[in-house]
C-alpha positions as CSV (number, residue, x, y, z in Angstrom):
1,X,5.9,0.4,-12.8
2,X,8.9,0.8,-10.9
3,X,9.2,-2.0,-8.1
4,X,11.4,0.4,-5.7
5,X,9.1,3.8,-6.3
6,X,6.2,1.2,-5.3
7,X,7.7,0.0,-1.8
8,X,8.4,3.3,-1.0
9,X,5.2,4.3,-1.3
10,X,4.0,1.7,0.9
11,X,5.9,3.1,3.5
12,X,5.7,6.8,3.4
13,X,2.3,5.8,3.8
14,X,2.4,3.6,6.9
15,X,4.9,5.9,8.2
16,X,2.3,8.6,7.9
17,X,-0.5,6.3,9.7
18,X,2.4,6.3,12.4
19,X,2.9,9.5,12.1
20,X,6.4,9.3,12.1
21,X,9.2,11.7,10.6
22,X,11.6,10.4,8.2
23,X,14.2,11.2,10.8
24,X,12.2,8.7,13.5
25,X,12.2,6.1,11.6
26,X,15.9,6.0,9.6
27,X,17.3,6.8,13.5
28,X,15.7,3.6,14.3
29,X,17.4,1.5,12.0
30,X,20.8,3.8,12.1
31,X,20.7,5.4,9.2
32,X,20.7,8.6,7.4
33,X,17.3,10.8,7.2
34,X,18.1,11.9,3.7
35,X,19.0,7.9,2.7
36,X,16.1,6.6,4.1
37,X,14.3,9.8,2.3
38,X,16.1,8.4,-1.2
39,X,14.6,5.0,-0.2
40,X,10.9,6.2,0.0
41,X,10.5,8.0,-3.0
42,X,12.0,5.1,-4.9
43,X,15.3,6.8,-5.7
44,X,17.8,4.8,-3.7
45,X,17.2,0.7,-3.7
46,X,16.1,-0.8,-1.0
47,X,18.2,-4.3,0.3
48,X,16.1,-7.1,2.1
49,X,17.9,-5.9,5.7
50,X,16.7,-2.7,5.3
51,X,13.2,-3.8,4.1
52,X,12.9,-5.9,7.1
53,X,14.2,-3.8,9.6
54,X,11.8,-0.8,8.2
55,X,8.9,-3.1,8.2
56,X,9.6,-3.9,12.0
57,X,9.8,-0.3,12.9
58,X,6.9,0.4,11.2
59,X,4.8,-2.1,12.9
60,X,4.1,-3.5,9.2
61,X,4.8,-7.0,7.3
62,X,7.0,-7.0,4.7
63,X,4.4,-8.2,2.4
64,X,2.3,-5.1,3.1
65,X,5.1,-2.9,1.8
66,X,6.1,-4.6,-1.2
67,X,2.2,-5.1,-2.3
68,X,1.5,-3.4,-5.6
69,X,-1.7,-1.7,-4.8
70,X,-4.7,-2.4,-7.0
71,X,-5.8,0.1,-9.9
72,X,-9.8,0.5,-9.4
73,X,-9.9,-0.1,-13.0
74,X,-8.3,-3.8,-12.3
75,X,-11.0,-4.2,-9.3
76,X,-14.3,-2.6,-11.8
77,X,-12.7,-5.9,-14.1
78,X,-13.1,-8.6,-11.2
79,X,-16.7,-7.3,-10.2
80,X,-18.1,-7.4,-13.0
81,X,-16.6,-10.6,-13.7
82,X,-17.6,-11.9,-10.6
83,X,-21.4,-10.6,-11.3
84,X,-21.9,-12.0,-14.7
85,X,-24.8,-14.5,-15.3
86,X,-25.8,-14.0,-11.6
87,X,-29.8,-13.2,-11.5
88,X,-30.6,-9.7,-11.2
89,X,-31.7,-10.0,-7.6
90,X,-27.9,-10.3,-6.9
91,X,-26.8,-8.0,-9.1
92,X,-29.1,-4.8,-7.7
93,X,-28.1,-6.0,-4.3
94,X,-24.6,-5.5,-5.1
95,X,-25.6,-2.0,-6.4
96,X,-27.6,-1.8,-2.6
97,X,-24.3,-2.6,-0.9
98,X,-21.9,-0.6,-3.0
99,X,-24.1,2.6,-2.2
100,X,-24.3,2.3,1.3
101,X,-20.3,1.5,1.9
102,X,-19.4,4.5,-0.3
103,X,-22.0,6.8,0.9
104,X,-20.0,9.9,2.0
């Protein structure tokens, strides 16, 4: 997985939450649109300046943009994990809870 393609993920996506244009935010920081473009689909790297001074603009921690984001797969792992050898009581309640957050 490629470490620069992932941080600019994370902030096309914040910048979307803002919504922001690419233009916004790279005048912000005084740069190029079409760099700061290059930056967030992973094309161009990204120095620690930069990083920071995006993260500022975009009302976001650093940490937040260089998170790798979790793979529901990964996540299925640690709840079952988490669930085994736990009376069924617990289990079914889990089930209970599950249902009602994702309920559309």
């Amino acid at each position: 997985m490629d470490v620069y393609k992932i941080i600019g993920n994370n902030i096309k996506r914040r910048r979307l939450e803002l919504n922001l244009s690419q233009k916004q935010v790279a005048d912000k920081i005084d740069i190029d649109y079409s760099y700061f473009g290059r930056m967030e689909r992973g094309d161009q790297p990204i120095s620690l300046k930069r990083l920071f001074q995006i993260a500022e603009v975009l009302d976001a921690s650093v940490e937040s943009l260089v998170r790798v984001p979790d793979d529901p797969k990964t996540a299925s792992k640690r709840i079952s994990v988490m669930m085994k050898g736990k009376p069924h009581n617990r289990v079914r309640l889990l089930e209970e809870i599950a249902r009602i957050i994702l309920k559309d």
